[in-house]
C-alpha positions as CSV (number, residue, x, y, z in Angstrom):
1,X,-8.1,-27.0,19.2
2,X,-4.8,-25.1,18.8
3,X,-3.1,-28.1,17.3
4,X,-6.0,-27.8,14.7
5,X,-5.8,-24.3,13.8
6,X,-1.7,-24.4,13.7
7,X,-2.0,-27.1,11.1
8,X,0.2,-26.2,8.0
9,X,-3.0,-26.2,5.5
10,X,-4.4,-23.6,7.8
11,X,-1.6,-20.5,8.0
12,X,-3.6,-18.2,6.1
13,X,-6.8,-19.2,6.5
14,X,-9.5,-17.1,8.1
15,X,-11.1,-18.6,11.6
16,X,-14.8,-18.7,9.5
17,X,-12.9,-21.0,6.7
18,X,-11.1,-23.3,9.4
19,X,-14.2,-23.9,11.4
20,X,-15.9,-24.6,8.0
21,X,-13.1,-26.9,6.8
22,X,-13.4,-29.0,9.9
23,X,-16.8,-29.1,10.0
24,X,-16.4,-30.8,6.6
25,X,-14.2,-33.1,8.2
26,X,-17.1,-34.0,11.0
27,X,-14.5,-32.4,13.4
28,X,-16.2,-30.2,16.3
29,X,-13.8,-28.5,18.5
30,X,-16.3,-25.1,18.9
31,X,-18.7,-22.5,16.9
32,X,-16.6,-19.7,15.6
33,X,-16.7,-17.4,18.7
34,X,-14.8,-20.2,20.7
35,X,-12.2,-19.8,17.9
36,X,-11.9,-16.5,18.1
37,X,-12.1,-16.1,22.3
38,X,-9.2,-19.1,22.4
39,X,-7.1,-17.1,19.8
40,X,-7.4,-14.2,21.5
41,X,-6.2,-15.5,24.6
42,X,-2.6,-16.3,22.7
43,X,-3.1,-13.2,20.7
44,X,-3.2,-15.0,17.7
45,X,-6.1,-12.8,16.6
46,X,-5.7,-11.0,13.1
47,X,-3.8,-11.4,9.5
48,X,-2.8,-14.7,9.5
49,X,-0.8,-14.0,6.2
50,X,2.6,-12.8,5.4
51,X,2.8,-9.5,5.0
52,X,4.5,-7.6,2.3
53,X,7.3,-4.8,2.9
54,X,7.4,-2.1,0.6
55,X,10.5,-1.3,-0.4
56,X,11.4,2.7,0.6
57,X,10.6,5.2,-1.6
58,X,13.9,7.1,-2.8
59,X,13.7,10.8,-3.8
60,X,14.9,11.1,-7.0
61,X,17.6,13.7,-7.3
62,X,18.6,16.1,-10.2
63,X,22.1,17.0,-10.3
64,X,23.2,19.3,-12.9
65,X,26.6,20.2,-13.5
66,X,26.1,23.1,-16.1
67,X,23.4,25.5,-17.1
68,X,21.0,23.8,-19.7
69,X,21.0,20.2,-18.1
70,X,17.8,20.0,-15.8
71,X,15.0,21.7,-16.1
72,X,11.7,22.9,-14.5
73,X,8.5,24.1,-15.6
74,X,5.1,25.6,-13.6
75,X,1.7,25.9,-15.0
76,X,-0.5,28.2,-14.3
77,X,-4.4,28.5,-14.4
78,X,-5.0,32.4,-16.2
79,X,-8.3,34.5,-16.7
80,X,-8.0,35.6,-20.1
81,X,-9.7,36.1,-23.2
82,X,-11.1,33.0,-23.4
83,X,-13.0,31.4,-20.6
84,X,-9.9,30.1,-19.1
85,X,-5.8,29.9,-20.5
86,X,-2.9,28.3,-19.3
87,X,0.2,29.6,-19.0
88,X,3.5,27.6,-19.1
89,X,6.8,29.2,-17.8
90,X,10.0,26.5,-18.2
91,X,12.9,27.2,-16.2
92,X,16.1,26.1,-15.4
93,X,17.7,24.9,-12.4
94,X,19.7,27.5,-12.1
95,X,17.2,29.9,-12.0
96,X,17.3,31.7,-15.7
97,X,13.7,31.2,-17.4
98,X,13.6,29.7,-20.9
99,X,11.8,32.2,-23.6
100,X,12.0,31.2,-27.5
């Protein structure tokens, strides 16, 4: 039966869809549990498939060199007048806030 499952066609198949396959076949080599109990035994239980890698995740970093190159901003959620207001305060990197 493990010569049937390890057949090429079959790498990512699920153990429901092989059984089914050889069924279709007139091959009988166990109902689905038997599948499954014999794979488990080699621990071949699980994702068949490939799995993708993600690549990592870099950080991107802000470098600046001189004042006025990067900048940063925070919003904030205000009580006001008006049901509700928000408030935006841009800054730079080097710590000098941005009014016009």
């Amino acid at each position: 039966m493990l010569d049937a499952v390890h057949q090429p066609r079959f790498i990512d198949r699920s153990v429901p869809h092989i059984h089914a396959t050889l069924l279709d076949e007139n091959l009988y080599y166990g109902s689905v549990s038997t599948f499954y109990r014999i794979l488990r035994s080699v621990n071949e239980v699980g994702d068949r498939r490939d799995q993708a890698t993600r690549p990592a995740y870099a950080k991107p970093e802000l470098c600046a060199t001189g004042p006025n190159q990067v900048y940063a901003w925070d919003i904030t959620k205000l009580h006001g007048p008006q049901k509700w207001t928000y408030f935006c305060v841009p800054q730079s990197t080097e710590g000098e806030f941005i009014m016009n």
